[in-house]
C-alpha positions in Angstrom: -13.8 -0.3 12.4 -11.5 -2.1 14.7 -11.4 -5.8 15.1 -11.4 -8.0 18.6 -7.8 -7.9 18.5 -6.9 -4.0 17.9 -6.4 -4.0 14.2 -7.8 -2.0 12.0 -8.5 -3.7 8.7 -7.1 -2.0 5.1 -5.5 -2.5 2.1 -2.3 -2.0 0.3 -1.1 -1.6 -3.5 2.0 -2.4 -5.4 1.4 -0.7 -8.3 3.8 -2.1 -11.0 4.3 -0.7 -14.8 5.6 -3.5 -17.2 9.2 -2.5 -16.5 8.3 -4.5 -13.0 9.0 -1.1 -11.5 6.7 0.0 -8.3 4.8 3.1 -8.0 6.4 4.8 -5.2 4.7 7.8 -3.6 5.7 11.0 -1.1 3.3 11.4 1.0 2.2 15.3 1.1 4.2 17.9 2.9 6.8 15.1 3.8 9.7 13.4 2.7 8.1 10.3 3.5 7.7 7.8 0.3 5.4 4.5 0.5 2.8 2.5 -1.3 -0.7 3.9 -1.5 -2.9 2.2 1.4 -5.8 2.9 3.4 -9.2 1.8 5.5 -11.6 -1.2 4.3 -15.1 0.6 5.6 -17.9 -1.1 6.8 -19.7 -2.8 4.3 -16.5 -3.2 1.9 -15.0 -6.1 0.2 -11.0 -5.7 0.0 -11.3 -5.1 -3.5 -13.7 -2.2 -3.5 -11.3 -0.4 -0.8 -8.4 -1.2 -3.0 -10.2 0.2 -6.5 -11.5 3.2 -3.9 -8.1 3.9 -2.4 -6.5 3.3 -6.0 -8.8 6.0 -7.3 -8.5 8.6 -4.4 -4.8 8.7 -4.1 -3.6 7.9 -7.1 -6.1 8.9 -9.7 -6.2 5.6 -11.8 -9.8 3.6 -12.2 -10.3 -0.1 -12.6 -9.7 -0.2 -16.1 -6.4 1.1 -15.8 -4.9 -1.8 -13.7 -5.0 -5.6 -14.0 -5.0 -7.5 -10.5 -2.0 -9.8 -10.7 -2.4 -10.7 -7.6 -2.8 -10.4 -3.9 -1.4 -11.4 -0.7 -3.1 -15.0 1.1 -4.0 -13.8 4.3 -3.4 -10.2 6.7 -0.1 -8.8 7.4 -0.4 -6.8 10.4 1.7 -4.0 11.9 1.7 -2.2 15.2 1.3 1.4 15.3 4.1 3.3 17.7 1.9 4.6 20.6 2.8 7.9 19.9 1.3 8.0 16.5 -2.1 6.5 18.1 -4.9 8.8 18.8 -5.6 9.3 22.5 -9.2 8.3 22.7 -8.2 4.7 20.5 -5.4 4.1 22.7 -6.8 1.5 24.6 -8.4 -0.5 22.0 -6.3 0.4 18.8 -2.9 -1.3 18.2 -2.4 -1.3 14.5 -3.2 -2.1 11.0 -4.1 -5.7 9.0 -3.4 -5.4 5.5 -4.6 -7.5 2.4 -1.7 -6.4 -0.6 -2.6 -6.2 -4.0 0.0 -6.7 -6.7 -1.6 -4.2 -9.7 0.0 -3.9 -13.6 -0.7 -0.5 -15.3 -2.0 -1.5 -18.4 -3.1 2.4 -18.9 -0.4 4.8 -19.1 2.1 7.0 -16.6 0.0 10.0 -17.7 -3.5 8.8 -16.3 -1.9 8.5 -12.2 -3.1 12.0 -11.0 -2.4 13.0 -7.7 -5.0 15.4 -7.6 -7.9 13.8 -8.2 -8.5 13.9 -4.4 -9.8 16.8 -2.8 -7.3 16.3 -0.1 -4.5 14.1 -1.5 -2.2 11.5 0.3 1.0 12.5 -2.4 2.6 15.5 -3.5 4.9 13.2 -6.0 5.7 10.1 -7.1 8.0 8.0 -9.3 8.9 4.4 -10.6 11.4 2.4 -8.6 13.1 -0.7 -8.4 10.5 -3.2 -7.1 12.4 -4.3 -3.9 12.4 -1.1 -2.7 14.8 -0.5 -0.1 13.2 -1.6 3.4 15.1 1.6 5.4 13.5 4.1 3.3 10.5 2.2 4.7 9.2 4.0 8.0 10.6 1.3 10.7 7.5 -0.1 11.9 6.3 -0.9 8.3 9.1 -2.4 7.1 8.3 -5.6 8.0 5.0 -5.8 6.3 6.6 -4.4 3.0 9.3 -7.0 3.0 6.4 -9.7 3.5 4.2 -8.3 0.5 7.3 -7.7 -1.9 7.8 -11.2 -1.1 5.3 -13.0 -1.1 3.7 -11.6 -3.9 7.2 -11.0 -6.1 6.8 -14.6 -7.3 3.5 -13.2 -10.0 6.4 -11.1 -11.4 8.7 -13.7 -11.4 11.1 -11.9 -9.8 13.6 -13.1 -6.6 14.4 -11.3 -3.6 17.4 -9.6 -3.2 19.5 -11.2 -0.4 19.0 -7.9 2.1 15.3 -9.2 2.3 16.0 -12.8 2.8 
């Protein structure tokens, strides 16, 4: 499902324990890390792709997390042409994202990466929430920096200067 403009629309999660720390995971087979993400389908509210996606990659229901909050409109990134399938080339440009700010309110020991029958993460691990934007792959890093933002405030937390 792409809209008018190229964008395919999805979801993202900051997954926070009550250290404030973010669940960061690497993706599989790569040393890639990121937030867990992925496709609204047809029919979907925001929400239910966030609890699906939330459930599929990293193994936690809807009664393991409390919505703090989420982001007040889409952030959108381009995808790099050569990451864009040849038959979407002419209609796809990228992604629109609603964030979701999530607290663990279950424990470390419920997040199970393979819960999936074809997971997105071979391992993950709490960090800092302002994660650094360059281990952020480049043409994400400016959708990261807005949600950390803009959604850091329900943590009461300020950004560092490196994101101002």
């Amino acid at each position: 499902m792409i809209d008018r403009d190229g964008y395919r629309p999805n979801v993202g999660i900051i997954l926070c324990n009550k250290r404030n720390e973010v669940f960061w995971g690497k993706r599989v087979r790569e040393y890639a890390w990121q937030f867990p993400q992925g496709g609204i389908q047809q029919g979907e509210s925001p929400v239910q792709a966030m609890y699906r996606e939330l459930d599929e990659e990293v193994g936690l229901e809807p009664h393991h997390v409390k919505i703090i909050g989420r982001t007040s409109g889409w952030l959108r990134y381009d995808v790099p042409r050569q990451f864009v399938r040849r038959e979407t080339r002419a209609s796809y440009k990228g992604q629109k994202q609603i964030w979701f700010l999530l607290r663990l309110v279950g424990r470390d020991s419920d997040v199970s990466l393979r819960k999936s029958e074809v997971p997105e993460f071979d391992a993950w691990r709490w960090h800092p929430f302002f994660v650094p934007l360059d281990s952020v792959v480049d043409f994400k890093r400016e959708v990261y920096k807005q949600a950390l933002v803009e959604l850091s405030p329900h943590l009461k937390l300020r950004p560092p200067r490196t994101y101002q």
